[in-house]
FINUFI-344551 format. One record per residue (C-alpha): z, y, x; residue in three letters. Coordinates in steps of 0.001 Angstrom, whole numbers. Layout:
<atoms>
+---------+---------+---------+------+
!      zz !      yy !      xx ! rest !
+---------+---------+---------+------+
!       Z !       Y !       X !  ALA !
...
+---------+---------+---------+------+
</atoms>
This chain:
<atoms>
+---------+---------+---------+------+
!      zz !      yy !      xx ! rest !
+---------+---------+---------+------+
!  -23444 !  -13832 !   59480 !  UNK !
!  -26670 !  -15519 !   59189 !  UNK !
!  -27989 !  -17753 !   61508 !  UNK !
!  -25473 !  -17844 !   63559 !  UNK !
!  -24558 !  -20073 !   66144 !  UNK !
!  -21947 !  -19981 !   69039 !  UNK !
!  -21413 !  -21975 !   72214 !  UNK !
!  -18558 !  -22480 !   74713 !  UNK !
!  -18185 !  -24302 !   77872 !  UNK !
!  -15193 !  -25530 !   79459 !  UNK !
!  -14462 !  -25777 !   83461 !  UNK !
!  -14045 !  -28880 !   85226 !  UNK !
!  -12167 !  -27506 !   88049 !  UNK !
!   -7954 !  -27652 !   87922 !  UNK !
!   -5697 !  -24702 !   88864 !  UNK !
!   -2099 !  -23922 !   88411 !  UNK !
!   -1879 !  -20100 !   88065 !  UNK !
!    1204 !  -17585 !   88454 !  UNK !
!    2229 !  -15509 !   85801 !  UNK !
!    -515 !  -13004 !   85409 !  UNK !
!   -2949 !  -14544 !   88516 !  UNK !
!   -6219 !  -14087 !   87329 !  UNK !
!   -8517 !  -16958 !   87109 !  UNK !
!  -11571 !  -15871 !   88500 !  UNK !
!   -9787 !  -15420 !   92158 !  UNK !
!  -10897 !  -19467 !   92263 !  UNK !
!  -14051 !  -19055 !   91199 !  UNK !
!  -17123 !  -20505 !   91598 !  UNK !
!  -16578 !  -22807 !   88634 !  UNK !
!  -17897 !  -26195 !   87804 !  UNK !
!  -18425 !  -26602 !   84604 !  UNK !
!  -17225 !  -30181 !   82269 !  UNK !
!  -19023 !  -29453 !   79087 !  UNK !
!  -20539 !  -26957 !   77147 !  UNK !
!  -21000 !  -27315 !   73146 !  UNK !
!  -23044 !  -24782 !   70800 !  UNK !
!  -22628 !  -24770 !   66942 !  UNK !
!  -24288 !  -23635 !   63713 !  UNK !
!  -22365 !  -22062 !   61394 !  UNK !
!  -21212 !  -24019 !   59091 !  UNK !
!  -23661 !  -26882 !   60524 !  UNK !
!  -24303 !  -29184 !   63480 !  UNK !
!  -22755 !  -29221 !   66807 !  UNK !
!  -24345 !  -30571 !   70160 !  UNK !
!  -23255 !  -31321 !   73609 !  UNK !
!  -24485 !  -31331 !   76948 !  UNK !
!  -22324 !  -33368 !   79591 !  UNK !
!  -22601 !  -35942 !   82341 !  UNK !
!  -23309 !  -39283 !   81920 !  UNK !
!  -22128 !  -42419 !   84190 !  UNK !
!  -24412 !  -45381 !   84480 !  UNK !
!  -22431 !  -46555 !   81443 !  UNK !
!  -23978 !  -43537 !   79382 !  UNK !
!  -19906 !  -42569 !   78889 !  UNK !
!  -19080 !  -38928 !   79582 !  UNK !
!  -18610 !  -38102 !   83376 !  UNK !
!  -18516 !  -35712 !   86138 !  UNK !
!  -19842 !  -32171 !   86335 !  UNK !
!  -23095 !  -29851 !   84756 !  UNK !
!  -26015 !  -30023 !   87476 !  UNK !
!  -28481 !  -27620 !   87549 !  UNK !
!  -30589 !  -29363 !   85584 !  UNK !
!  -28583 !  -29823 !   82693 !  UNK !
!  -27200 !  -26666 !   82815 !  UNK !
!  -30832 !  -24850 !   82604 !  UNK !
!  -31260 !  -26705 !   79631 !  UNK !
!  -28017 !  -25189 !   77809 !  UNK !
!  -29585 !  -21461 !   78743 !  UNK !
!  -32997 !  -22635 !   77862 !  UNK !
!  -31576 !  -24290 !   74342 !  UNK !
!  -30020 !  -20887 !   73866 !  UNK !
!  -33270 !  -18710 !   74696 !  UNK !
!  -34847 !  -20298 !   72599 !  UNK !
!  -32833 !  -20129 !   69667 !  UNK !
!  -32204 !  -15999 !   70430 !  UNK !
!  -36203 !  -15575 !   70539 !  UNK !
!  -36540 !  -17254 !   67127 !  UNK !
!  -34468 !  -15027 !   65304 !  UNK !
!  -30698 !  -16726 !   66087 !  UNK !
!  -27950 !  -14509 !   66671 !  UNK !
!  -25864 !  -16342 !   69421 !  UNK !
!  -22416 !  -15777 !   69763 !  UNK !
!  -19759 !  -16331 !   72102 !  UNK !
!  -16433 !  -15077 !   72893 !  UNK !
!  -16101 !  -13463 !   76146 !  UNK !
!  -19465 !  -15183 !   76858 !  UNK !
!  -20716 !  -12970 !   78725 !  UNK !
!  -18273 !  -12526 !   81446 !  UNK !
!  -17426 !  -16135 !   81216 !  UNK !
!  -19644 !  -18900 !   79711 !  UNK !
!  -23214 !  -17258 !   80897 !  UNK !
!  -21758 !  -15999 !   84461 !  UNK !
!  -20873 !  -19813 !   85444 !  UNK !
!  -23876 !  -21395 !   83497 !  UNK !
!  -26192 !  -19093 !   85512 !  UNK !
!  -24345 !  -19368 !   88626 !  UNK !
!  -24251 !  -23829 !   87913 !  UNK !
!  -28034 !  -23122 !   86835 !  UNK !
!  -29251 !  -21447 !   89686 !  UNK !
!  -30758 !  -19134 !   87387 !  UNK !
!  -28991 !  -15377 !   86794 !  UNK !
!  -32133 !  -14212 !   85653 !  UNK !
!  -32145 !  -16391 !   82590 !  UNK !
!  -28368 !  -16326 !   82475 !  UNK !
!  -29119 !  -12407 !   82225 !  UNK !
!  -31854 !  -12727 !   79431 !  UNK !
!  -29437 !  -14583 !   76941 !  UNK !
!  -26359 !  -11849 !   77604 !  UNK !
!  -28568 !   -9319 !   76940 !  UNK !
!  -29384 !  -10364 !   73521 !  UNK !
!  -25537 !  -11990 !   73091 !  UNK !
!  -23053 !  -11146 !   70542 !  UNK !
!  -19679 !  -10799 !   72040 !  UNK !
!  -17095 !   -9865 !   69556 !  UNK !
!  -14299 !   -9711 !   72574 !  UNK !
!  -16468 !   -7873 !   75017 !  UNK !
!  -17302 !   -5545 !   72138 !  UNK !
!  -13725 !   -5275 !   71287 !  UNK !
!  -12583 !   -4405 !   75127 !  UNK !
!  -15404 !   -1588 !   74792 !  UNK !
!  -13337 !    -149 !   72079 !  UNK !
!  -10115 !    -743 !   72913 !  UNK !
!   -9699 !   -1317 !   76192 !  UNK !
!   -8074 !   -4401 !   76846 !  UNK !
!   -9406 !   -8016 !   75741 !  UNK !
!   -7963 !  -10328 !   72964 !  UNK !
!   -8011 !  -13869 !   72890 !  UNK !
!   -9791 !  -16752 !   70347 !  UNK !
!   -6817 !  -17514 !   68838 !  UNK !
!   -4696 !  -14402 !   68136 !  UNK !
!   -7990 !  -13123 !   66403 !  UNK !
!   -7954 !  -16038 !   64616 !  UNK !
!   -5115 !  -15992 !   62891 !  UNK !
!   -5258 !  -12059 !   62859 !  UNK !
!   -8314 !  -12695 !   60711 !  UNK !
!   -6808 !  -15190 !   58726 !  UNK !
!   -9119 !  -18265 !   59522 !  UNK !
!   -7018 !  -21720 !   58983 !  UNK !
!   -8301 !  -23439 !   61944 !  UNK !
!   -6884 !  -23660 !   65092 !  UNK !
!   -7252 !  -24145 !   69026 !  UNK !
!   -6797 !  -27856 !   69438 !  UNK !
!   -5248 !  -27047 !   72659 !  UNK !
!   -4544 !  -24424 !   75596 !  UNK !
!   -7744 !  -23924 !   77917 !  UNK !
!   -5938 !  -24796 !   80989 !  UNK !
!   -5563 !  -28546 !   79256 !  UNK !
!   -9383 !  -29326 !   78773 !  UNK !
!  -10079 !  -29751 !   83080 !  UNK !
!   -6805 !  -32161 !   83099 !  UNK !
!   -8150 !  -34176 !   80192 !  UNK !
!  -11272 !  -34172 !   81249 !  UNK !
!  -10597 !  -35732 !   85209 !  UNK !
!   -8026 !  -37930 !   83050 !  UNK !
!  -10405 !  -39613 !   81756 !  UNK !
!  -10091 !  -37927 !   77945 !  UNK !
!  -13516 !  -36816 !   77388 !  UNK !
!  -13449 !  -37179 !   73810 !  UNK !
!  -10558 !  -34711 !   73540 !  UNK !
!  -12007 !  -32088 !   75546 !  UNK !
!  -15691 !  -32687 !   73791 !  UNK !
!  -12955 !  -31759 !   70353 !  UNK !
!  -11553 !  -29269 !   71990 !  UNK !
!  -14845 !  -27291 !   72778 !  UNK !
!  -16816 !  -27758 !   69770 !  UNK !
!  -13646 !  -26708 !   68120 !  UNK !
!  -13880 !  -23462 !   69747 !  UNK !
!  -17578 !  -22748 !   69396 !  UNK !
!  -16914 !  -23730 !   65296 !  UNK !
!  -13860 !  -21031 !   65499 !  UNK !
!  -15881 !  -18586 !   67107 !  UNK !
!  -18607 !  -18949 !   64080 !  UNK !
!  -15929 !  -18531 !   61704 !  UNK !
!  -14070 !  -15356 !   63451 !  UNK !
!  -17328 !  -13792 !   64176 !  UNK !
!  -18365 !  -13831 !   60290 !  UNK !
!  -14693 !  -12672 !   59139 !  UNK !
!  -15016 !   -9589 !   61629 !  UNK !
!  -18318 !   -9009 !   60013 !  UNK !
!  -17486 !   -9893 !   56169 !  UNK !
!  -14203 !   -7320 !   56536 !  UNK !
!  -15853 !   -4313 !   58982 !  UNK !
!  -12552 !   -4953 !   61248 !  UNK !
!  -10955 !   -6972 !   63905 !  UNK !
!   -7638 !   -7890 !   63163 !  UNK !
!   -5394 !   -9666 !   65882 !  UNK !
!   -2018 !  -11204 !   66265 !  UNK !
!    -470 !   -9137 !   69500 !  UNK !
!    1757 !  -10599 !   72452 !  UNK !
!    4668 !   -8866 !   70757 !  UNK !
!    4331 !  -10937 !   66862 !  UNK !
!    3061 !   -7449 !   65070 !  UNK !
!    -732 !   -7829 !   63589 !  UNK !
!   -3178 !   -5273 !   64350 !  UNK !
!   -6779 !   -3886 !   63362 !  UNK !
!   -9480 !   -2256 !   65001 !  UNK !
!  -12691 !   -1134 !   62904 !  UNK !
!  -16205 !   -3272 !   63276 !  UNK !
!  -18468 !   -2252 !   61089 !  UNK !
!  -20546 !   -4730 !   62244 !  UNK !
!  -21252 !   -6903 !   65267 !  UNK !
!  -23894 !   -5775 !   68407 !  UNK !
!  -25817 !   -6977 !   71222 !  UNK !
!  -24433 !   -6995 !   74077 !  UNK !
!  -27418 !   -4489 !   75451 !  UNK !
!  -26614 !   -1946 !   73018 !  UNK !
!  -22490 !   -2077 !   73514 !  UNK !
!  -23095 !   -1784 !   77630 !  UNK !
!  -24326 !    1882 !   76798 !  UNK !
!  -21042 !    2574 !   74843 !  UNK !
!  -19145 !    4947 !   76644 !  UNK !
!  -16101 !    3604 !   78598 !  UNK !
!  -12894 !    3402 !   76624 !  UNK !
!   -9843 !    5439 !   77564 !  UNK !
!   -7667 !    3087 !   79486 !  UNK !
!   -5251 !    6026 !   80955 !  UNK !
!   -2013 !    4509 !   79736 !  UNK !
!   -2908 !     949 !   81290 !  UNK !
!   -1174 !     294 !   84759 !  UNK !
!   -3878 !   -1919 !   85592 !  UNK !
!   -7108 !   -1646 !   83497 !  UNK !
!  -10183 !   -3483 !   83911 !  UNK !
!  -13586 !   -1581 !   83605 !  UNK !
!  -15530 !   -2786 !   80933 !  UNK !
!  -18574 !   -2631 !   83408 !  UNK !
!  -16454 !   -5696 !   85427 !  UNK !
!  -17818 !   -7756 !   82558 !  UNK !
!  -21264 !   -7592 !   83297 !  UNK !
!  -21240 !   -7122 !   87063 !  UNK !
!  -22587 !  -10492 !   87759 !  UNK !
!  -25614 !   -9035 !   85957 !  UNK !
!  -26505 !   -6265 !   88358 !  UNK !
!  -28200 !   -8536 !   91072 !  UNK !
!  -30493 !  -10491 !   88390 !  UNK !
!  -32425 !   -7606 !   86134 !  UNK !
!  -30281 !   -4285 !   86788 !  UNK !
!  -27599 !   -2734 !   84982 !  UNK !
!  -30149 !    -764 !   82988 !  UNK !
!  -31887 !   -3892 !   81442 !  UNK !
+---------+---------+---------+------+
</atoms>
């Protein structure tokens, strides 16, 4: 993929979930950190700073505006931005931090999101890391998302600043195998690898007018439309 570049943020707040409790029960979220990188090229960070200029604290609205703005900017010049699950995830929190759904709205629209794009097909989401090494790609998480909020009130910033530029550098690198090979290939819960076909990857715009997947045989399925809810209020569904 050309001109690519994906970004990634990582909460600040900790949890300690049940088996199968679903994250977003705790939301809103602040966010630590969020990270965007080139493909292939440079990666830059927007944090906190103490009076030190070290790494502290939370996104305000300020800063956070900037990371939608930065990545506004880079769509309307011709960038394809990527992130995975971004647009449930990453742009729902950045917008909500931001005070800004509207813009939060504006970048989804024009995202790519190879999971999101994936559940529209399938189903059911996949994670980072079972599609990476279902594609093949060497690299790996350098840790377990519910680590980078513990490291980061630890004190750790440097590990969790790692951590999240590894993930926007993974997302790069899955993104362009999915598009070099026409497939998604994953790593399931039960060891086995699988494949799906991706000819290539889409907006998120144009996937919303997919029609829903046949989720039948799941006990508990969750409408693809729940991933861009948060969008509704901002621009309309119909954007």
């Amino acid at each position: 993929m050309q001109n690519l570049l994906s970004f990634d943020i990582e909460i600040a707040n900790v949890f300690t979930l049940a088996p199968g409790e679903d994250l977003e029960r705790y939301a809103p979220f602040d966010i630590s950190v969020a990270a965007a990188a080139t493909h292939g090229g440079s990666v830059r960070h927007w944090h906190a700073r103490d009076v030190a200029g070290r790494p502290s604290g939370v996104l305000d609205a300020k800063l956070a505006r900037e990371v939608l703005e930065y990545l506004r900017a880079e769509q309307q010049q011709g960038t394809r931005v990527c992130a995975w699950n971004g647009l449930s995830f990453d742009l729902r929190w950045l917008g909500h931090v931001a005070r800004d759904m509207q813009l939060a709205s504006e970048v989804a629209l024009e995202l790519y999101d190879p999971m999101f794009q994936f559940a529209t097909q399938r189903g059911f989401p996949i994670g980072l890391a079972a599609a990476a090494e279902g594609m093949g790609i060497a690299q790996k998480k350098l840790m377990s998302a519910d680590r980078a909020p513990v490291e980061w009130q630890a004190g750790n910033h440097q590990v969790v600043l790692d951590y999240v530029a590894g993930d926007c550098t993974l997302t790069n690198q899955v993104a362009a195998a999915i598009e070099h090979a026409g497939q998604v290939k994953w790593r399931t819960k039960r060891g086995t690898l699988s494949s799906e076909p991706m000819v290539k990857l889409r907006q998120v715009r144009d996937v919303m007018r997919d029609p829903p997947p046949d989720q039948g045989w799941m006990s508990e399925p969750k409408p693809v439309s729940n991933y861009w809810a948060w969008m509704k209020n901002a621009i309309g569904a119909g954007a």
